[in-house]
C-alpha positions as CSV (number, residue, x, y, z in Angstrom):
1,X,15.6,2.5,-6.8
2,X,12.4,1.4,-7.7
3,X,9.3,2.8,-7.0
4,X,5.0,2.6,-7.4
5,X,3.3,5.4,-8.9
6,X,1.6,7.0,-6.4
7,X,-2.0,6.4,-7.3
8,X,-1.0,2.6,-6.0
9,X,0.3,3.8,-2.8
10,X,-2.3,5.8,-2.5
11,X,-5.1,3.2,-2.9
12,X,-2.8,0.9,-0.8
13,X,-3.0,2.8,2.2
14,X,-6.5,3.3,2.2
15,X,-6.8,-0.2,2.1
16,X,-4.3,-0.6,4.8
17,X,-5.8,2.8,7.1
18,X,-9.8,2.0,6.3
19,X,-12.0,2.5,9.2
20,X,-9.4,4.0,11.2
21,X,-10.7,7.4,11.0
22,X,-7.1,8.7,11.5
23,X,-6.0,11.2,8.7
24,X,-3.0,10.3,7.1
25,X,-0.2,11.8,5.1
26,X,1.6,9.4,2.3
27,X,5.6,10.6,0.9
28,X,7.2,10.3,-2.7
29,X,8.9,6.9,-1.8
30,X,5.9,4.8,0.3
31,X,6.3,6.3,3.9
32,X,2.8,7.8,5.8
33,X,2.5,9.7,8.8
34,X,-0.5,8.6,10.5
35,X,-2.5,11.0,12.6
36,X,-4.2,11.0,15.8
37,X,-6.5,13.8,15.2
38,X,-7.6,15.7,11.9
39,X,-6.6,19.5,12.3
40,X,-5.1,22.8,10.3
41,X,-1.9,22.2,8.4
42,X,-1.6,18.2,8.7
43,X,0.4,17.8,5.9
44,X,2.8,20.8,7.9
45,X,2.4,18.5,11.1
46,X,3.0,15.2,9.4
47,X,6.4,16.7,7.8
48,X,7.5,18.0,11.0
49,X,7.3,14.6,12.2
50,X,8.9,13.0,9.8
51,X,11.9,15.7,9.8
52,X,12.2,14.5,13.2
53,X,11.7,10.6,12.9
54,X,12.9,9.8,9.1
55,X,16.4,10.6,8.7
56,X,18.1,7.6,9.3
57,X,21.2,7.6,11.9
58,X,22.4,3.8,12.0
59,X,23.4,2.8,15.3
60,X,20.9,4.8,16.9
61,X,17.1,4.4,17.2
62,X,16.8,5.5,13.8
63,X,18.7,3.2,12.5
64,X,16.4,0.3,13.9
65,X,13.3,-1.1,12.1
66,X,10.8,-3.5,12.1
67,X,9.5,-5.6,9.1
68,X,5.5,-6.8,9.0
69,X,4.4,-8.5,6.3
70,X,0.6,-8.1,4.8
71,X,-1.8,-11.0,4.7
72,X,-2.6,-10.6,1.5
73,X,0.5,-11.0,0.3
74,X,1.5,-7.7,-1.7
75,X,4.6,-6.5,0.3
76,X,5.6,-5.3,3.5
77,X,5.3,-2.8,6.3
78,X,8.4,-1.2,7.7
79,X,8.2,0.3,10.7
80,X,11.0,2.5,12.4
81,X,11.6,4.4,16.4
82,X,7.8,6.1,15.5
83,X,5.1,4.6,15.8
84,X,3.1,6.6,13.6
85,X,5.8,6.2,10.3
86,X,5.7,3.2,8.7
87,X,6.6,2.7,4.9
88,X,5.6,0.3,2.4
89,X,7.2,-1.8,0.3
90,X,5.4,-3.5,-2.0
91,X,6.0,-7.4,-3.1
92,X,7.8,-6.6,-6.9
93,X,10.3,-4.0,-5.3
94,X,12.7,-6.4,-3.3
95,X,13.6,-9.4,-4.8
96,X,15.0,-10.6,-1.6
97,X,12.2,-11.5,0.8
98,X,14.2,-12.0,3.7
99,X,13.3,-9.5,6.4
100,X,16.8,-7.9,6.5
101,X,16.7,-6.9,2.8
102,X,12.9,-5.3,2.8
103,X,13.6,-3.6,6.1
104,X,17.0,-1.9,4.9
105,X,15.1,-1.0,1.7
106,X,12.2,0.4,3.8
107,X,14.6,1.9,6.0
108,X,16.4,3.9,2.9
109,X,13.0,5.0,1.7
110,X,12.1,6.7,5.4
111,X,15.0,8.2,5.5
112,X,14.7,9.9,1.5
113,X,11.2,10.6,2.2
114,X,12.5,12.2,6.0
115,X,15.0,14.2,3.8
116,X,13.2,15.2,0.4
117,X,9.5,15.8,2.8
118,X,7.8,15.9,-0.5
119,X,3.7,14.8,0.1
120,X,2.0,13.5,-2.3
121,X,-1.6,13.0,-0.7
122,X,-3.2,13.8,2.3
123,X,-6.3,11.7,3.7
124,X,-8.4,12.9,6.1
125,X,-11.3,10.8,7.8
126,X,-13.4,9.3,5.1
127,X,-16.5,8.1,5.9
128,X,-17.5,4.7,5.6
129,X,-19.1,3.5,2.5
130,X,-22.3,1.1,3.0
């Protein structure tokens, strides 16, 4: 499977979360937990959610997902049965556009990242630059 180093996915989601003030926490393979509310241990709160809300169980809620593509054109947000874990998938990854493809290849990366729970950055608010 094909994936973006994380300093990409990194800068991506910043782009994608700026001036939302919510902390974040981004996974090996593109998924982020966004938070309502900076606190202790959000990278321990963000894994519990995705434990919960990755895994995928098809025919279920888990197995359902929604596919949002970016304006500017460099790939796709996947969202799944949480509102507050969505994964990206950027442009070069899936060499079938069609919503179908991206959203089962976001789909598989939620569920790895809901299985492996390996974080690889956490944001917390960041002021915004003048």
């Amino acid at each position: 499977m094909a994936g973006v180093d994380t300093e990409t996915l990194i800068d991506t989601w910043r782009r994608l979360l700026a001036g939302s003030g919510k902390p974040w926490v981004l996974f090996e393979h593109g998924t982020c937990v966004v938070l309502e509310e900076a606190g202790e241990a959000t990278a321990d709160r963000a894994t519990e959610i995705l434990r919960a809300y990755g895994p995928v169980h098809v025919g279920g809620p888990a197995g359902d997902f929604r596919v949002l593509e970016l304006k500017n054109g460099e790939g796709w947000l996947v969202t799944g049965h949480h509102p507050d874990v969505v994964t990206f998938v950027p442009l070069a990854d899936s060499a079938d556009p069609s919503h179908l493809a991206v959203g089962i290849l976001g789909r598989s990366r939620r569920d790895r990242d809901g299985t492996e729970l390996h974080v690889v950055h956490v944001e917390h608010d960041r002021p915004v630059e003048a």
